[in-house]
Backbone bond lengths (Angstrom), bond angles and torsions (degrees), N, CA, C in turn:
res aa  C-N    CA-C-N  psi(-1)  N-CA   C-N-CA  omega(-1)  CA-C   N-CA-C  phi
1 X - - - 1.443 - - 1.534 110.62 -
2 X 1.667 110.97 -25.87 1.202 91.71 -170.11 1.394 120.64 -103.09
3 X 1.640 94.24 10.81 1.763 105.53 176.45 1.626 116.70 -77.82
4 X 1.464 81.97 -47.77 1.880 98.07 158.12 1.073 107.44 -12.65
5 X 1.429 115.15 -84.00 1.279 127.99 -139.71 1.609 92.98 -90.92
6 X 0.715 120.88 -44.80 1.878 105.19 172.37 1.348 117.51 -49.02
7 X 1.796 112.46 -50.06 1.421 101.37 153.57 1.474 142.35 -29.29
8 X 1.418 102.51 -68.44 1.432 110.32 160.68 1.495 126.98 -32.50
9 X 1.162 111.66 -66.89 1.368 120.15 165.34 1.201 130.06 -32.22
10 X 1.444 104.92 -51.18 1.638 127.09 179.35 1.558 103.80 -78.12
11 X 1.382 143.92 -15.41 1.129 140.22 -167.38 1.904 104.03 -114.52
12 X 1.462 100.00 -14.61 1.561 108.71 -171.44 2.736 86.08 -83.23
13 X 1.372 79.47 -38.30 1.506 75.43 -150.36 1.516 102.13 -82.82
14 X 1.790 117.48 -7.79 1.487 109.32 161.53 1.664 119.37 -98.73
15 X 1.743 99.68 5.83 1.130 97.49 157.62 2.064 122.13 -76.53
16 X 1.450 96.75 -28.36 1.317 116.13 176.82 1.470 102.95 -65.41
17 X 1.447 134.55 -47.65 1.699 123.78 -154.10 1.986 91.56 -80.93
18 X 1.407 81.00 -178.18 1.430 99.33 -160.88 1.357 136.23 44.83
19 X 1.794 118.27 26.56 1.482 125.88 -155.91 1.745 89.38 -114.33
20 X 1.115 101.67 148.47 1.335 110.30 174.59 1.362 98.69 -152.68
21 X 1.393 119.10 154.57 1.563 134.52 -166.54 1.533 102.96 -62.20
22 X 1.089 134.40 152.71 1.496 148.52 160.77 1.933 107.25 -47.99
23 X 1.119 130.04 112.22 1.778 119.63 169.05 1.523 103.49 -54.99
24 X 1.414 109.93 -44.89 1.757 86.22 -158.70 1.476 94.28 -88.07
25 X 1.732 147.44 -7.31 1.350 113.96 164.12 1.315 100.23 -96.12
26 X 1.329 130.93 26.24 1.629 128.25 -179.77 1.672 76.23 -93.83
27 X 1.375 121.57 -92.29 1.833 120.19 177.90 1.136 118.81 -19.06
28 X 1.622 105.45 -88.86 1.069 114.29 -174.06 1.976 136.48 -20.62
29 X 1.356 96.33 -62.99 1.414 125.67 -163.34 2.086 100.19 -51.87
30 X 0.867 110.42 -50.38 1.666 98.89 162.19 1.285 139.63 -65.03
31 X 1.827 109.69 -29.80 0.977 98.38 165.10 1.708 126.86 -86.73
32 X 1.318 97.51 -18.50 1.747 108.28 166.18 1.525 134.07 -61.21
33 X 2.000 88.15 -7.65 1.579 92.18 -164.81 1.701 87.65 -107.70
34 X 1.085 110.48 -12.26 1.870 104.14 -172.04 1.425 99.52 -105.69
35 X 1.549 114.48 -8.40 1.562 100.02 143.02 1.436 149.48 -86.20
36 X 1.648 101.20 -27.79 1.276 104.75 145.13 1.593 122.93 -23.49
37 X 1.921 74.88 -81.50 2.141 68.33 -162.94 1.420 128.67 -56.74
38 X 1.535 110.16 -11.48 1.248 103.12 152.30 1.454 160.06 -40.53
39 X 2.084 89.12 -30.05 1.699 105.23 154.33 1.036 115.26 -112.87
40 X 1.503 121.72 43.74 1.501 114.17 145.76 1.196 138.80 -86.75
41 X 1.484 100.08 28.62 1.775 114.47 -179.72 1.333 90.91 -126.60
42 X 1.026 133.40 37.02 1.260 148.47 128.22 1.605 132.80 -65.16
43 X 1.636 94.73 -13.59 1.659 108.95 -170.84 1.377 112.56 -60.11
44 X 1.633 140.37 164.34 0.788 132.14 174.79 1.970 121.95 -81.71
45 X 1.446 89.20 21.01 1.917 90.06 -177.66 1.412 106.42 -84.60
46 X 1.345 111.72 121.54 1.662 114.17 161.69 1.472 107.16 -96.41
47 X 1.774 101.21 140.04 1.471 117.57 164.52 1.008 117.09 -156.33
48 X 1.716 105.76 153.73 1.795 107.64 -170.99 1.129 112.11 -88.47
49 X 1.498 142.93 27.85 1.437 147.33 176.16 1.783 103.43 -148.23
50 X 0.919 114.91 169.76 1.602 110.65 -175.38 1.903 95.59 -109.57
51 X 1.720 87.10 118.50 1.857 96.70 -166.39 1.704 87.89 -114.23
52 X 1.045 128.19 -30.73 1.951 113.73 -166.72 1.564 86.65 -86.55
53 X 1.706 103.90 153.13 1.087 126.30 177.34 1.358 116.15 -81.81
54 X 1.266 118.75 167.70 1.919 112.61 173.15 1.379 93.62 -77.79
55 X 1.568 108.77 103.86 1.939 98.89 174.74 1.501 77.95 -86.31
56 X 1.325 159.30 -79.75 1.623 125.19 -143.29 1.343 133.99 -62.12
57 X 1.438 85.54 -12.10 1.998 89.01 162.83 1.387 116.41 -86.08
58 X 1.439 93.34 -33.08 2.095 88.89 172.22 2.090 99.46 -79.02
59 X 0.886 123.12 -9.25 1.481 110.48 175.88 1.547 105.28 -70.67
60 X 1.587 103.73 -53.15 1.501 115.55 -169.96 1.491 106.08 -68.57
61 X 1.177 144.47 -23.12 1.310 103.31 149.36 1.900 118.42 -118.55
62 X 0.870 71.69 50.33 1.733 72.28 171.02 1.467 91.21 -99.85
63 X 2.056 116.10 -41.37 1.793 121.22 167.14 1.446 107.97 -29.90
64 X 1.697 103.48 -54.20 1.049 115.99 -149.66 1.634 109.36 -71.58
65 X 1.427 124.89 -47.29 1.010 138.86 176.23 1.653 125.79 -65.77
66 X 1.307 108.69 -19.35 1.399 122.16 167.40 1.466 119.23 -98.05
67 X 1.559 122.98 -18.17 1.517 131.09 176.52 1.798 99.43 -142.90
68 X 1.180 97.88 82.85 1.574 88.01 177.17 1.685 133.31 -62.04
69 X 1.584 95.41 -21.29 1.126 110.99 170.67 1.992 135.39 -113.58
70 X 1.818 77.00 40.63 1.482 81.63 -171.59 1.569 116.98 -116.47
71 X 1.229 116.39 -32.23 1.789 133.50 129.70 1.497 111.79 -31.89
72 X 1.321 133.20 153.14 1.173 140.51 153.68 1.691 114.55 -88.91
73 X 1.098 112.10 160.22 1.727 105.96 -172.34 1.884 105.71 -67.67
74 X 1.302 95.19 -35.85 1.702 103.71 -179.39 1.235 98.99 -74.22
75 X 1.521 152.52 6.74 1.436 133.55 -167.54 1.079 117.14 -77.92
76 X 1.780 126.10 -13.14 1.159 154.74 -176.67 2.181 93.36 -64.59
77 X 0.977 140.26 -54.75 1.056 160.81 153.45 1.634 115.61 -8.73
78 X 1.161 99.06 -76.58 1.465 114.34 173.47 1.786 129.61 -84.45
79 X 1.531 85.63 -22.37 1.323 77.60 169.01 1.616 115.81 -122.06
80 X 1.615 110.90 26.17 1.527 122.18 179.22 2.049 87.06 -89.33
81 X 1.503 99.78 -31.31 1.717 98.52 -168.86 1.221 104.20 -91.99
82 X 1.293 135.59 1.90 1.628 136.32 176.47 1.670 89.75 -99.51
83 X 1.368 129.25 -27.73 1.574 113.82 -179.41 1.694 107.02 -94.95
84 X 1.434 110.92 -7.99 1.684 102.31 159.15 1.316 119.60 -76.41
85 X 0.929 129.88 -26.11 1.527 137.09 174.34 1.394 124.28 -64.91
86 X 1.242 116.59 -27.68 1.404 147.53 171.84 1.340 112.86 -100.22
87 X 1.240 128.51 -47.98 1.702 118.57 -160.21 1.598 106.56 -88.65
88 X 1.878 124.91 -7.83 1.168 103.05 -158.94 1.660 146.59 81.18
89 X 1.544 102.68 -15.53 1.540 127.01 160.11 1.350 109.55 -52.47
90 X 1.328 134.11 147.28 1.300 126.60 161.57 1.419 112.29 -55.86
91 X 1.444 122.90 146.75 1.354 107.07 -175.34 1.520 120.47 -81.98
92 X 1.298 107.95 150.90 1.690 116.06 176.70 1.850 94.76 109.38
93 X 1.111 122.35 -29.49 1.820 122.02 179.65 1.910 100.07 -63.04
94 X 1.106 121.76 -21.39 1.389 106.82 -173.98 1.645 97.02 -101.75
95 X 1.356 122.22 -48.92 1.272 104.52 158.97 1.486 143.69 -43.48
96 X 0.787 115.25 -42.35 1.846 136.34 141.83 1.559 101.33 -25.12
97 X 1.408 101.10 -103.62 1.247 112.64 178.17 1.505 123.86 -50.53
98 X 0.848 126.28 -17.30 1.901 115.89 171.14 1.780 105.68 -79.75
99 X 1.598 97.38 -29.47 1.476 85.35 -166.27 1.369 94.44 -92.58
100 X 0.984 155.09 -13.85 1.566 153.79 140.53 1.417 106.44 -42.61
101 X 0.986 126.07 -48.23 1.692 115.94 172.47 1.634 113.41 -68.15
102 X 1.365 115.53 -34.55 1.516 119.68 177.29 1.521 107.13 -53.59
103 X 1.355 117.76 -53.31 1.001 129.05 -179.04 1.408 142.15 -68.39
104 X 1.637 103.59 0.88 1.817 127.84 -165.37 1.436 77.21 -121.15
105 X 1.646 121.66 -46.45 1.806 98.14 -170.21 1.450 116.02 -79.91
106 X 1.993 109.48 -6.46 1.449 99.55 168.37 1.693 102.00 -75.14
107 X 1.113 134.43 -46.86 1.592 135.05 178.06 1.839 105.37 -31.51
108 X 1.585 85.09 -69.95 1.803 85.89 170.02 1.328 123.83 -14.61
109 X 1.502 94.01 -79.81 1.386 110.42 178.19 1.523 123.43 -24.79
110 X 1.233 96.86 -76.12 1.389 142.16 151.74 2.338 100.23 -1.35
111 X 1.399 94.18 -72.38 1.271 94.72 -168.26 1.206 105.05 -98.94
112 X 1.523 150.97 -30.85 1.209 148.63 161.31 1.307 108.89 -76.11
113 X 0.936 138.02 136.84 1.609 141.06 -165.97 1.765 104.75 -115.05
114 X 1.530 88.55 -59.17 1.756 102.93 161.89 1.376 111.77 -105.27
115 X 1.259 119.57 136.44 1.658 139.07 140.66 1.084 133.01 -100.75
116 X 1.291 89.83 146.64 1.840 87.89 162.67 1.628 122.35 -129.27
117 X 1.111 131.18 -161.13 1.446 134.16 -151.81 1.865 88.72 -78.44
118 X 0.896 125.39 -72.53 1.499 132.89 168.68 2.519 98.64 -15.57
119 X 1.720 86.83 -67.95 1.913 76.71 -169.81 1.819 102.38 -73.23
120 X 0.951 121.15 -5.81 1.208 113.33 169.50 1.374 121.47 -65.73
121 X 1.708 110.82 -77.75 1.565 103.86 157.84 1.599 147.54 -45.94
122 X 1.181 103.87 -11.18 1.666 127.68 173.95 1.791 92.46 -75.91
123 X 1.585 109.43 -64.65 1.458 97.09 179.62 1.525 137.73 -69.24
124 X 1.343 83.10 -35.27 1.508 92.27 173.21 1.836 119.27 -57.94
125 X 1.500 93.37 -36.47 1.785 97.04 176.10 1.356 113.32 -67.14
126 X 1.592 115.52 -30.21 1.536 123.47 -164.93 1.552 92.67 -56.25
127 X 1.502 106.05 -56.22 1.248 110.56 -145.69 1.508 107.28 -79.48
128 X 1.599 126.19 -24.55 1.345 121.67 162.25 1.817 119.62 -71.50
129 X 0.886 115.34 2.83 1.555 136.24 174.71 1.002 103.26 -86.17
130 X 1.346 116.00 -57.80 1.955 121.85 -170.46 1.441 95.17 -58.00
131 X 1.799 108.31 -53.73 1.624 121.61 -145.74 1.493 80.68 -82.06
132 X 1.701 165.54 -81.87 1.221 132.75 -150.56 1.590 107.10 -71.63
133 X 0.954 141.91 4.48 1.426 136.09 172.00 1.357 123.72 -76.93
134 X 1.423 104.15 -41.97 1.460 126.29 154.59 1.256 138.84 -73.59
135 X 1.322 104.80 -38.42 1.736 117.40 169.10 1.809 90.27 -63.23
136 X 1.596 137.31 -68.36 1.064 127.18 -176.08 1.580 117.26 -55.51
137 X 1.095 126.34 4.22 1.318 133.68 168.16 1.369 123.38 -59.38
138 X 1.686 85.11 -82.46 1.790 128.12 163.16 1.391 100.65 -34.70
139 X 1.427 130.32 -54.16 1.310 141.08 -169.84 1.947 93.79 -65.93
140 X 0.874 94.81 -89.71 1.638 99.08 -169.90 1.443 103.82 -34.28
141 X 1.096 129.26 -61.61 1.465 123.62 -175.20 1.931 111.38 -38.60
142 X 1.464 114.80 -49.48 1.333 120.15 -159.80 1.572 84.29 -94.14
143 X 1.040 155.77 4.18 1.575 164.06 131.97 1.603 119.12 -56.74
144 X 1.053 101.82 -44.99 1.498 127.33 -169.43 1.314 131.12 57.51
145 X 1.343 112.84 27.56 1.561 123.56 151.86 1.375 102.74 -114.33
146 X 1.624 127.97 163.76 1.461 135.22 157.07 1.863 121.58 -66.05
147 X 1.387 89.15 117.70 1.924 92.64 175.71 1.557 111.25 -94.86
148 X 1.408 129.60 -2.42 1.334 98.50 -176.70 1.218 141.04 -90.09
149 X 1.228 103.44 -1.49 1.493 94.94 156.07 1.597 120.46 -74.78
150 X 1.203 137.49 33.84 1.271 139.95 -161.41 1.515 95.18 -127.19
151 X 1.367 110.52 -6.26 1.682 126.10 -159.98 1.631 110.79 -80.46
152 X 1.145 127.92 -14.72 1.207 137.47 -111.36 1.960 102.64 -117.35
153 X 1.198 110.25 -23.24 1.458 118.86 -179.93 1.613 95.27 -102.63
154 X 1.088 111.22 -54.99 2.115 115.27 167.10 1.860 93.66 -24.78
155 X 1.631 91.84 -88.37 1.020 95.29 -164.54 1.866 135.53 -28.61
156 X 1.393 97.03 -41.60 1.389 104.87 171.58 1.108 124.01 -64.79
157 X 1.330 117.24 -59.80 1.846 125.16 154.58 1.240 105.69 -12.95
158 X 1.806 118.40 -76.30 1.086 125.45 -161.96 2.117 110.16 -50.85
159 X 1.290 110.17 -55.11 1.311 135.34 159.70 2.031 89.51 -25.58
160 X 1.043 115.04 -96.43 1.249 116.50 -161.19 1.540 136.44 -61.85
161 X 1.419 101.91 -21.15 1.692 127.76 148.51 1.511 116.20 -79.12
162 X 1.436 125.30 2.66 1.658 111.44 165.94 1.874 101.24 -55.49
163 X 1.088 102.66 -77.83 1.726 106.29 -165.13 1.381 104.67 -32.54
164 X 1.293 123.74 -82.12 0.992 115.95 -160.85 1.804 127.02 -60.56
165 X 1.278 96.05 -0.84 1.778 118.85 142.43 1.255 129.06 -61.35
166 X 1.293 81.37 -49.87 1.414 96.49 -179.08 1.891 117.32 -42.93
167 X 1.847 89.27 -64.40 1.493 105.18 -175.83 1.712 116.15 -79.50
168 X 1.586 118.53 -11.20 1.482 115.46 134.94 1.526 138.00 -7.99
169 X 1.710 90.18 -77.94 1.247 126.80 177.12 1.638 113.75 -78.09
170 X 1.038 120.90 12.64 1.563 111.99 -171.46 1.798 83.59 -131.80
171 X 1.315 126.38 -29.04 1.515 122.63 162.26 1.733 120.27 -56.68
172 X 1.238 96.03 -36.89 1.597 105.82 -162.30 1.848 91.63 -77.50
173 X 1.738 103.02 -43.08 1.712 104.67 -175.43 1.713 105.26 -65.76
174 X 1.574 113.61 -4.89 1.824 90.40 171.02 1.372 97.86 -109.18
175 X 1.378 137.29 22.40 1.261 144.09 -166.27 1.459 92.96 -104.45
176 X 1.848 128.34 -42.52 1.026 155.93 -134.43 1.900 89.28 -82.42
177 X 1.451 95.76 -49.14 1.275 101.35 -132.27 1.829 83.81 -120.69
178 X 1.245 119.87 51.24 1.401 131.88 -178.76 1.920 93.14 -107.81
179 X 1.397 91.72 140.27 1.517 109.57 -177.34 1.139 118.69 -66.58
180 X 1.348 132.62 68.01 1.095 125.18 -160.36 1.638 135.72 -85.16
181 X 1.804 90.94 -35.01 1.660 138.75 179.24 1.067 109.05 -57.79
182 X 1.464 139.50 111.28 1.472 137.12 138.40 1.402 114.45 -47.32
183 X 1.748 125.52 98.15 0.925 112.82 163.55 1.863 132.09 -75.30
């Protein structure tokens, strides 16, 4: 019985050596997941005020805030114009704005070295504050009345669904990084 189980052991843990994570769901898998949520305003809920939050802007940096160096600084770019296509923004406002957020969480970076759960949500809210204030900007302007005060229940949502974005995205990053590779 007790060879068994040493066996086992020994066959569980040379199943483990030589494994290394998959490249394209090591890459891939973040940017696939902040495109997703990009068509989740695709859902079938109608409303006369804007009530769902930007989940791919809260994905993209929750990426961002958990792998700072796993996004490129320009990723804001390509995938600010994969969430105009989807979100209904006039186009070029998410490009704008993602790469303006890329660029405040390299500053972040930049001046906080360490965080914790407290400077995370402080930034993360800043920056969805800036980003629906502005996205309702961009909007009203190419509308031609002002929306932001219409911002204001989003915004909170968004505020109170960071974390549990947060830990979303920190499931999917050990999903990312599962041994998959026969080396």
């Amino acid at each position: 019985m007790i060879g068994t189980r040493e066996s086992l052991r020994s066959g569980r843990a040379r199943a483990r050596i030589n494994r290394a994570p998959s490249p394209l769901l090591a890459i891939g898998l973040p940017w696939a997941s902040i495109m997703l949520a990009s068509m989740v305003t695709f859902s079938p809920i109608i409303a006369s005020a804007p009530v769902l939050p930007p989940l791919s802007f809260m994905v993209l940096l929750a990426w961002r805030m958990l792998r700072p160096t796993l996004l490129p600084i320009w990723a804001g770019l390509p995938l600010g114009a994969w969430d105009d296509l989807y979100s209904g923004q006039p186009f070029g406002s998410g490009i704008v704005l993602w790469s303006a957020a890329m660029l405040a969480m390299e500053a972040i970076d930049g001046r906080f070295l360490w965080r914790g759960f407290v400077q995370d949500w402080l930034a993360g809210s800043a920056l969805l504050a800036g980003y629906l204030l502005l996205a309702a900007g961009f909007a009203g302007i190419a509308a031609g009345y002002p929306l932001p005060m219409t911002v204001g229940p989003q915004l909170l949502l968004a505020v109170v669904l960071f974390p549990p974005v947060t830990r979303i995205v920190a499931m999917l990053d050990r999903v990312r990084l599962l041994p998959l590779k026969r080396i």
